[in-house]
C-alpha positions as a Python dict, from the first residue, in 0.01 Angstrom:
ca = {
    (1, 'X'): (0, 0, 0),
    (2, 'X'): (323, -107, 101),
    (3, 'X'): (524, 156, -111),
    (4, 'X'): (326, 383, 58),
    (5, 'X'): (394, 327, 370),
    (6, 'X'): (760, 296, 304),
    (7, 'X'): (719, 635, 180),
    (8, 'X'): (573, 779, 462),
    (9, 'X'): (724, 580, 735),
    (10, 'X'): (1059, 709, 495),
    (11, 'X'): (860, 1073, 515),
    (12, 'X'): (817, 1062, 868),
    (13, 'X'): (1197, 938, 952),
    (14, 'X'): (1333, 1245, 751),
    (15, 'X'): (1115, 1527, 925),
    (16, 'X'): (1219, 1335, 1277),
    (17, 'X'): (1595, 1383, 1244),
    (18, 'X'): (1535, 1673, 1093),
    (19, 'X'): (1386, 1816, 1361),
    (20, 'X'): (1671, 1652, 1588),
    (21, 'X'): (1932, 1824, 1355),
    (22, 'X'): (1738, 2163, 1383),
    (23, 'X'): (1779, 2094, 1768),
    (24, 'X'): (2127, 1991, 1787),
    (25, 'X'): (2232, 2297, 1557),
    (26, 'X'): (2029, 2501, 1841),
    (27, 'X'): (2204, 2336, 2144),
    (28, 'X'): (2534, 2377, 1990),
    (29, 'X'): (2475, 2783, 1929),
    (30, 'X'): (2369, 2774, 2260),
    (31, 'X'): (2659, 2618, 2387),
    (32, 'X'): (2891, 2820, 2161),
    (33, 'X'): (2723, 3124, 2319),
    (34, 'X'): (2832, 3004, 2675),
    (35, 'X'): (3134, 2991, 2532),
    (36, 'X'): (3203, 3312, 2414),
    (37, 'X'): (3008, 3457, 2742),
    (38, 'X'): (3300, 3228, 2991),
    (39, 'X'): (3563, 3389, 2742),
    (40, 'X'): (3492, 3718, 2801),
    (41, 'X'): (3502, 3624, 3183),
    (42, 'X'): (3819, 3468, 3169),
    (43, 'X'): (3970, 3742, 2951),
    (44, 'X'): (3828, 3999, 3231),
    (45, 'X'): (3981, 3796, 3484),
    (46, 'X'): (4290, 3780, 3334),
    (47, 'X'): (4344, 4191, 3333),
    (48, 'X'): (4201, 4233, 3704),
    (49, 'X'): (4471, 3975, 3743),
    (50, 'X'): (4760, 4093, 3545),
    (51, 'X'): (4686, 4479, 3710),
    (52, 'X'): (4706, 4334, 4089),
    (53, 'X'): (5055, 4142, 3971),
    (54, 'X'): (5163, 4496, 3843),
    (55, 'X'): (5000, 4673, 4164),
    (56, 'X'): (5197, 4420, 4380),
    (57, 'X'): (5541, 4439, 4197),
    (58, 'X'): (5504, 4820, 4235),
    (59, 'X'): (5410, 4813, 4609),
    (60, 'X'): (5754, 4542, 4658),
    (61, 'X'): (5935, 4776, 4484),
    (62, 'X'): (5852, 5048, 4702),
    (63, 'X'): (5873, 4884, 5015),
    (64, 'X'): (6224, 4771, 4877),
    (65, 'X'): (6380, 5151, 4834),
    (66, 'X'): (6178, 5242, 5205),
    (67, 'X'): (6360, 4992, 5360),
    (68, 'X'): (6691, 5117, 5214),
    (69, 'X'): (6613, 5446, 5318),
    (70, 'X'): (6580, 5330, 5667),
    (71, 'X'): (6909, 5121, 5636),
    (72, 'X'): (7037, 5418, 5514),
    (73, 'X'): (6952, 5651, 5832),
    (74, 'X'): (7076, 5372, 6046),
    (75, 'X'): (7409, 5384, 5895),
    (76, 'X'): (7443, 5777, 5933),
    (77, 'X'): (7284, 5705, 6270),
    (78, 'X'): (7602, 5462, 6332),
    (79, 'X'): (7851, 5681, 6193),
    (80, 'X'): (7740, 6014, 6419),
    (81, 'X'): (7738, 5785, 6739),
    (82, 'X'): (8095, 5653, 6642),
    (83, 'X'): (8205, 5985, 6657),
    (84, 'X'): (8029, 6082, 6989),
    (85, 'X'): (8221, 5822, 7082),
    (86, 'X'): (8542, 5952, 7012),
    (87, 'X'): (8499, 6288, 7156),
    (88, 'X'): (8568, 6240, 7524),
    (89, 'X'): (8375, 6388, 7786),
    (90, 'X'): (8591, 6619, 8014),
    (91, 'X'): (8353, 6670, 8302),
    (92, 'X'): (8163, 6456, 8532),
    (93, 'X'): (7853, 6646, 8409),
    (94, 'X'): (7948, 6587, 8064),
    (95, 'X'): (8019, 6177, 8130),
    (96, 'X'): (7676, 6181, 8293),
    (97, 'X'): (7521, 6355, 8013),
    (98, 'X'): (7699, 6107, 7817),
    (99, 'X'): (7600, 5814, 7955),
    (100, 'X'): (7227, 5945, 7968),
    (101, 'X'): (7224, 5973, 7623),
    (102, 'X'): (7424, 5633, 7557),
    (103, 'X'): (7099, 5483, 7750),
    (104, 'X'): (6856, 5665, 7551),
    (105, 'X'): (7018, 5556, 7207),
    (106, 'X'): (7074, 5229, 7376),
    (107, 'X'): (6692, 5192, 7408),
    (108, 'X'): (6640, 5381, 7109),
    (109, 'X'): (6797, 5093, 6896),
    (110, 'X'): (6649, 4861, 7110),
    (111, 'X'): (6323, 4968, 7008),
    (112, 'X'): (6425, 4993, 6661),
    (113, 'X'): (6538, 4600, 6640),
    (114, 'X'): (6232, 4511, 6805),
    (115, 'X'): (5966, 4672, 6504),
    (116, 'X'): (6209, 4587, 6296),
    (117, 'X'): (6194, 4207, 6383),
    (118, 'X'): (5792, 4265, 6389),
    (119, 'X'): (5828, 4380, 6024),
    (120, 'X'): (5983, 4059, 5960),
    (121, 'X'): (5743, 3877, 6125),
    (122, 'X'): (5411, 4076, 5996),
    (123, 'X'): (5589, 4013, 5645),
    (124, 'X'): (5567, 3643, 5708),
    (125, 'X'): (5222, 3542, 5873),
    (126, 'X'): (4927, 3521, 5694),
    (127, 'X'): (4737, 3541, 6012),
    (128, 'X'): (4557, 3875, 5896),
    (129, 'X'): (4497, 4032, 5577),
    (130, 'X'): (4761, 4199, 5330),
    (131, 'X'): (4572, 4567, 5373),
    (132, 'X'): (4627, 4489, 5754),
    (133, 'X'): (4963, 4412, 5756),
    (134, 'X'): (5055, 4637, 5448),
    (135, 'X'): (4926, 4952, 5749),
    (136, 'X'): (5098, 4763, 6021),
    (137, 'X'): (5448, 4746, 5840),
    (138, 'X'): (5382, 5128, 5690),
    (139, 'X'): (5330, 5238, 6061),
    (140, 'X'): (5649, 5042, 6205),
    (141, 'X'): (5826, 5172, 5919),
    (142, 'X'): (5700, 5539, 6047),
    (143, 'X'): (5780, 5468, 6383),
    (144, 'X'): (6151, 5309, 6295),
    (145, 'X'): (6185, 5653, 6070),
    (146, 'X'): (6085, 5863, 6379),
    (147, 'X'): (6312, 5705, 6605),
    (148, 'X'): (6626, 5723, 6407),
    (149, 'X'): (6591, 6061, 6298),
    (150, 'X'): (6520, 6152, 6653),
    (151, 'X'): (6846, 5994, 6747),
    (152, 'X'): (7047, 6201, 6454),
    (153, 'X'): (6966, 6517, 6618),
}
């Protein structure tokens, strides 16, 4: 009786594990599964995240050859009221056209430093969202563009 019961205690033991083998084998393609389920996330995640870097070098870039446009104006701007400058005024009608015009450029650049400086400062808060400040520096930028051509002509 003992040899029997050895042999199906034994019996008994063997179906056991391998039932806990059967269940291990089924945790672990479970958990393999999960795996290849957070991989596919992270590759996704990875794209969306290499397109926004792309996205964002492309909008630096442009913002880059705007604002060398607009230093660009500003020089020609410069040069054009250097030689106002030079070109004296022979009347007292023409000196106080002059100097009416000397004011209005005067305020002109005034105005220009000042949304220029708000650029600079909308470029460095994080006080409100990139969208926000990306259509807060694009209408500055408009404004700045509006003012200096206005003073070329």
């Amino acid at each position: 009786m003992n040899v029997k019961s050895l042999a199906l205690g034994a019996c008994a033991l063997i179906s056991v594990s391998g039932c806990t083998v059967m269940e291990m084998q089924k945790d672990v393609q479970q958990r393999e599964a999960r795996i290849e389920v957070k991989q596919a996330q992270l590759n996704e995640a990875e794209q969306q995240h290499n397109a926004l870097k792309e996205r964002q070098a492309a909008l630096a870039n442009d913002l880059k050859s705007r604002q060398m446009s607009l230093d660009d104006l500003q020089a020609r701007l410069d040069q054009l009221q250097a030689q106002n400058r030079r070109v004296a005024a022979t009347s007292d009608e023409q000196k106080a056209r002059q100097r009416d015009v000397d004011k209005q450029i005067a305020f002109q650049k005034q105005e220009v430093a000042r949304q220029r400086l708000e650029i600079a400062q909308l470029e460095k808060t994080n006080a409100i969202s990139e969208e926000k400040k990306r259509e807060r520096v694009q209408a500055l930028k408009t404004e700045i563009r509006k003012q200096l051509e206005l003073q070329l002509q």
